[in-house]
C-alpha positions, 0 to 999 in steps of 0.5 A: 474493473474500471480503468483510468487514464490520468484521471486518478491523482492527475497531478502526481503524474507530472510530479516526478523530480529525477524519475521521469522525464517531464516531457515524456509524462506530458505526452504518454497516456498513462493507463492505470488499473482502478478498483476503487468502489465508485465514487470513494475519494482519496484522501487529501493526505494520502495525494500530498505523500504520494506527490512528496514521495515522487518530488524528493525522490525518497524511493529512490527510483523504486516503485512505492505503495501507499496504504491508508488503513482507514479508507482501506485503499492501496495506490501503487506507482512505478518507479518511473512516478506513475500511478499503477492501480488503486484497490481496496485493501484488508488490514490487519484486524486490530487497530493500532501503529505497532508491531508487537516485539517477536511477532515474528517467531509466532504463529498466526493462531498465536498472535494475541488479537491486540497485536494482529496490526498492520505497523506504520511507517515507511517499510523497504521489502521485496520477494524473499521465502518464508517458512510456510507461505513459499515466495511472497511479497514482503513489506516489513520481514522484521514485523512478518507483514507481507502483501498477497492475494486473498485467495491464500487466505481463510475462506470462512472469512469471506475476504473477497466479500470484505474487498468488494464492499462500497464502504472500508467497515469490514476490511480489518480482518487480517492478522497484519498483512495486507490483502488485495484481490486475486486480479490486483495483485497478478495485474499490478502489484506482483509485476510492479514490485518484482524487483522490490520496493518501497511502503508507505503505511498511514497510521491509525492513532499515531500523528503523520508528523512522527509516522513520516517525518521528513514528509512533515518537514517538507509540507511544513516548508510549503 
């Protein structure tokens, strides 16, 4: 695991609009767990949300999360605007913006693999029971997609493999929830998110214009 000081998204670190103090941020070494294959890039898209969300308040004091489906990366940050950590992340096995009507109700076996998705889309969630899986981490309860470690999932599927490899190519394996490692989610998300918060998913086909709205209209204004 590498750890990074500020180097990770420098610039969101001093972006908080009500969050943080400035000044507080300017002088506070900020130290965030980096479990990103060395040398990927974040997406400029994915830099210009995170520092939108920050700068407007839109979380409204709650940590947040980030998620890019196609790089298969997830930022987390701290209600206070801070960076948490960066890992890879599994997603859903099926490519596509939806959550199929009733999801909900089925059972993993009975999800059709057209609708085994990871929706898009700005999700306020939390730790709530489910019926099967005890305490977990929700990002959308209407949709049924939480976030957890792999060690809760199919070993057949080799999901730790899948998380370690340099390249996104094999993270779609999931039937729509979000997977980090064991380490990740003890070590960041579980403490981050305790007391809930808020989720940015980007899209796979659908345009970030109709995904987040408001973010558009604010990039549109700059």
């Amino acid at each position: 695991m590498r750890i990074v000081h500020g180097a990770l998204l420098p610039a969101l670190l001093f972006a908080s609009v009500g969050i943080a103090n400035a000044r507080d941020a300017a002088t506070q070494p900020v130290v965030a767990v980096d479990q990103l294959p060395p040398g990927q890039e974040v997406s400029s898209t994915v830099t210009d949300l995170a520092g939108w969300v920050i700068a407007s308040n839109d979380s409204h004091g709650y940590p947040f999360a980030v998620m890019d489906k196609a790089a298969a990366q997830i930022l987390v940050f701290g209600g206070d605007g801070r960076l948490r950590g960066a890992a890879p992340g599994l997603f859903g096995s099926a490519v596509g913006d939806h959550a199929a009507p009733g999801i909900a109700g089925l059972a993993l076996r009975e999800i059709p693999g057209r609708d085994r998705t990871t929706p898009a889309g700005r999700f306020v969630g939390g730790y709530g029971e489910s019926i099967d899986a005890g305490r977990v981490l929700w990002v959308d309860y209407d949709s049924a997609v939480s976030m957890h470690p792999t060690a809760s999932g199919v070993p057949s599927e080799r999901r730790d493999e899948r998380l370690a490899s340099p390249t996104p190519d094999d993270n779609r394996v999931t039937h729509g929830c979000i997977n980090v490692s064991d380490e990740f989610y003890e070590q960041v998300v579980k403490p981050t998110f305790e007391r809930g918060g808020v989720f940015y998913i980007l899209p796979d086909e659908a345009s970030i214009d109709d995904t987040f709205p408001e973010f558009a209209q604010g990039r549109a204004k700059r």
